[in-house]
C-alpha positions in Angstrom: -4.9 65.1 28.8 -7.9 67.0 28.3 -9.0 68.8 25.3 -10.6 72.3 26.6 -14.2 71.7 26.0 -13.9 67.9 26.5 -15.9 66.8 29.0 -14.7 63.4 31.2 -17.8 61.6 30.9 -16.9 61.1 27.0 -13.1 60.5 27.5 -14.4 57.2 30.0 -17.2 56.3 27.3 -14.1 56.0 24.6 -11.2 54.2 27.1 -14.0 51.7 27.9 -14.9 51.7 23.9 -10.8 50.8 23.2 -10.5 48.7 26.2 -13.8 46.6 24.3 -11.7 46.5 21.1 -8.4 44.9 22.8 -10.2 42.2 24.3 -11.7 40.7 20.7 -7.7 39.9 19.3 -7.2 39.0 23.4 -10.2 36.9 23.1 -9.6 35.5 19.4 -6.1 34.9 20.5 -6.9 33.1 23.0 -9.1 30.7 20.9 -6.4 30.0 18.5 -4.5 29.6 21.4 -6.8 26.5 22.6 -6.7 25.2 18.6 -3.4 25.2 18.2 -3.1 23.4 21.5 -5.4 20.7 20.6 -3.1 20.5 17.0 -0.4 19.6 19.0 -1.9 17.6 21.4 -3.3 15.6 18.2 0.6 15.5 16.8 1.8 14.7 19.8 -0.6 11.8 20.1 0.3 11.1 16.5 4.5 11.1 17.5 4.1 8.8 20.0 2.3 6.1 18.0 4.6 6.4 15.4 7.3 6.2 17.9 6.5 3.2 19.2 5.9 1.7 15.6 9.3 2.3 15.3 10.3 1.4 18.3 8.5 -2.3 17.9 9.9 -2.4 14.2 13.6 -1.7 15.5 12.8 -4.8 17.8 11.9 -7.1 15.5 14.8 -6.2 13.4 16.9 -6.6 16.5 15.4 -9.8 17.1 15.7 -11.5 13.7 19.6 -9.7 13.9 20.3 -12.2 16.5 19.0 -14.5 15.3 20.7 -14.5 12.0 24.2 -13.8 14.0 23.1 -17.2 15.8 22.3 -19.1 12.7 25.7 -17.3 11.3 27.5 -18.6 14.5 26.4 -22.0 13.8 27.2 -22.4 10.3 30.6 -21.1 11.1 30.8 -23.6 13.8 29.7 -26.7 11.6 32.4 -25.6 9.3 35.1 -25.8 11.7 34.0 -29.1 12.7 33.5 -30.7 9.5 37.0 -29.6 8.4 38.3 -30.6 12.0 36.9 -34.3 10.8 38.4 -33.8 7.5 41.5 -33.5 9.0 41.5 -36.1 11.3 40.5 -38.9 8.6 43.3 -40.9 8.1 41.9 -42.5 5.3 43.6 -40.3 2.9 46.8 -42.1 4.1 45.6 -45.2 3.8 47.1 -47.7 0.5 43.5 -48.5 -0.3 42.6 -45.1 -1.0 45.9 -44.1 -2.9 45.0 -47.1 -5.0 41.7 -45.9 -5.5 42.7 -42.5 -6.6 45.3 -43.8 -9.2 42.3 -46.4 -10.7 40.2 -43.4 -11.0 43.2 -41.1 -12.8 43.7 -44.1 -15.2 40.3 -45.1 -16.0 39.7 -41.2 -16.9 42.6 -41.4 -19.0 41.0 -44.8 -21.0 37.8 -42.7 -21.3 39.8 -39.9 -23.1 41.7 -42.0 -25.3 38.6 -44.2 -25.9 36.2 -41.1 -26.9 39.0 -39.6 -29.3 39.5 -43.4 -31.2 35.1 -43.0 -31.5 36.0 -40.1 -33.2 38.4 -41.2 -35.5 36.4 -44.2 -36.4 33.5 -42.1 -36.9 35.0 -39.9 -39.5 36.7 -43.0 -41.2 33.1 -44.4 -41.6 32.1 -41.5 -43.2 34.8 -41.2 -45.4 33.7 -45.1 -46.8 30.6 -44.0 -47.1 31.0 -41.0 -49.3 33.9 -42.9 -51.6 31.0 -45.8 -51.8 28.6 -43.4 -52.9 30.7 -41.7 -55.3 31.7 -45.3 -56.9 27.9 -45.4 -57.4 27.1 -48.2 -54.3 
């Protein structure tokens, strides 16, 4: 709407004047727009390196994970082996062995009995030694 008195030649001058004004934000928006693109083409170059660090880590932990289960595997199956031997010796049976295990339970018990009389002399030999002492030896 026109003013009485206003002539059109100044109401173009000032909608070309505010049509100047909205295109700086337009143009500064547009410029943060281009920056803020390059940010996150910079993160997103960033991601996706650290992506596929983790990505490599998780498969050397998945590697070294089997590996260990295979390791485990193999202990588990020495086990069962040695005590599958174990059980098949019949040595254990054998009158040789039985022998061997009642010379060791009686030799142990002569070690005892022997350590306990090395003990009794040894106190018995200290008691002679203080009575000599004390009848002025």
């Amino acid at each position: 709407m026109t003013k009485p008195g206003d002539s059109p030649a100044i109401k173009t001058a000032c909608i070309t004047a505010e049509m100047r004004k909205d295109r700086t934000p337009l143009e500064v928006m547009k410029r943060r727009a281009q920056e803020v693109e390059g940010e996150l083409s910079i993160l997103k170059g960033i991601e996706t390196n650290r992506v596929k660090e983790a990505q490599a880590r998780c498969d050397q932990l998945q590697d070294e994970l089997d590996r260990l289960k295979r390791e485990n595997n193999d202990l588990y199956n020495k086990i069962a082996n040695l005590n599958e031997t174990l059980k098949s010796k019949d040595y254990f049976e054998k009158p040789d062995y039985k022998f061997l295990v009642n010379e060791n339970h009686r030799l142990e018990q002569q070690y005892i009995e022997v350590m306990a009389d090395n003990k009794k002399l040894a106190h018995q030999i200290e008691d002679k030694l203080d009575q000599l002492r004390k009848s002025g030896f």
